[in-house]
KEKE-3310 file (N, C-alpha, C; in steps of 0.2 Angstrom, whole numbers, plus 5000, padded with zeros to 4 digits):
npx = (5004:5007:5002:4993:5004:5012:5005:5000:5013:5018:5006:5010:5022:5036:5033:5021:5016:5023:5015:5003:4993:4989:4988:4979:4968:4963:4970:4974:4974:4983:4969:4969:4976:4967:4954:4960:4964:4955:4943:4944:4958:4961:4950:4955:4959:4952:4945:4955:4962:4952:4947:4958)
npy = (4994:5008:5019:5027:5030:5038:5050:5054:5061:5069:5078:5080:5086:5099:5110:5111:5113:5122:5131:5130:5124:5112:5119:5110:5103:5090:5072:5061:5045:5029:5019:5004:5000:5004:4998:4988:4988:4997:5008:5014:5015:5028:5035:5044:5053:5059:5065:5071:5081:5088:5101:5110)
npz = (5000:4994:4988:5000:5008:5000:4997:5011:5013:5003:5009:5021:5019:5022:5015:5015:5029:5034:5024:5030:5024:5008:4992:4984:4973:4973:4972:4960:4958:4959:4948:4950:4960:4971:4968:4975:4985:4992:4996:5010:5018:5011:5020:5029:5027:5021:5034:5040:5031:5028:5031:5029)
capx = (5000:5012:5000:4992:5010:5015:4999:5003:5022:5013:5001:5015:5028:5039:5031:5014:5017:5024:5010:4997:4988:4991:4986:4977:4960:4963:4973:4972:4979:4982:4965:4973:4979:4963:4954:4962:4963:4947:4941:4945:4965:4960:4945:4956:4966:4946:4944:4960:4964:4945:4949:4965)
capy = (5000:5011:5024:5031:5034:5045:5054:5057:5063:5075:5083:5082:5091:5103:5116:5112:5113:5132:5136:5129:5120:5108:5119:5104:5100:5082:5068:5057:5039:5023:5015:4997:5000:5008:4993:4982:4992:4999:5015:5014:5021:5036:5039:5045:5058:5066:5067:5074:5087:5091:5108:5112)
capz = (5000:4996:4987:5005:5011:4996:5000:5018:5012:5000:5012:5029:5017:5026:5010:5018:5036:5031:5022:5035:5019:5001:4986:4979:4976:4975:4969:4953:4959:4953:4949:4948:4967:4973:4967:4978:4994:4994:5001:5018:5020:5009:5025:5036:5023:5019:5041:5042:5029:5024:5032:5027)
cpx = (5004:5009:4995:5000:5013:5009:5000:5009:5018:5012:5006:5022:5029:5035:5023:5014:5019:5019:5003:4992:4991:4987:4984:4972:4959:4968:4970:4977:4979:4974:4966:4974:4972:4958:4953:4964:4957:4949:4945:4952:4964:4955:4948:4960:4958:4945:4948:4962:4959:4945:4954:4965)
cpy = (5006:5021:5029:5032:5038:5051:5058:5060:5069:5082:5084:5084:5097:5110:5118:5115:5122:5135:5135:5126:5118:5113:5114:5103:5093:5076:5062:5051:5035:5018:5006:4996:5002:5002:4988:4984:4994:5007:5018:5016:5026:5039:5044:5052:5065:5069:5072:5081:5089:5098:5111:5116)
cpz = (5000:4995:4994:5007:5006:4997:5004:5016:5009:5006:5020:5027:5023:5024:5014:5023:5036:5028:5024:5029:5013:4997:4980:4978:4975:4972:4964:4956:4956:4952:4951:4958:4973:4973:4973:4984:4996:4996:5008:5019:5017:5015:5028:5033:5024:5028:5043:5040:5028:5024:5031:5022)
residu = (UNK:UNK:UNK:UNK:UNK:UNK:UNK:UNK:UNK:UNK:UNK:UNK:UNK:UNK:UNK:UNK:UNK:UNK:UNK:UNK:UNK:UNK:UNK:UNK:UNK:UNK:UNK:UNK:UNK:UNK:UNK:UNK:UNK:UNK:UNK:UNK:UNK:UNK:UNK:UNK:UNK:UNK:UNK:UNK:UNK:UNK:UNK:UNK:UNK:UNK:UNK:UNK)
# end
């Protein structure tokens, strides 16, 4: 599951953390991976940044 930890690395950048928010409105990831993990380790990205 490597795609929720390049996630996290993204949005807990040093860039971020300085600028108090990610300039993103969301990520395009691998289908194929998404698939086969499901939903549920992305939950925890929308509880946690949804404010940001």
């Amino acid at each position: 599951m490597l795609t929720p930890a390049a996630i996290t690395h993204i949005l807990e950048a040093a860039e971020a953390r300085l600028l108090g928010t990610v300039p993103i409105d969301g990520f395009i990831g691998p289908a194929h991976v998404s698939i086969i993990i499901g939903s549920k380790p992305y939950e925890a990205f929308a509880q946690t940044y949804q404010n940001r």
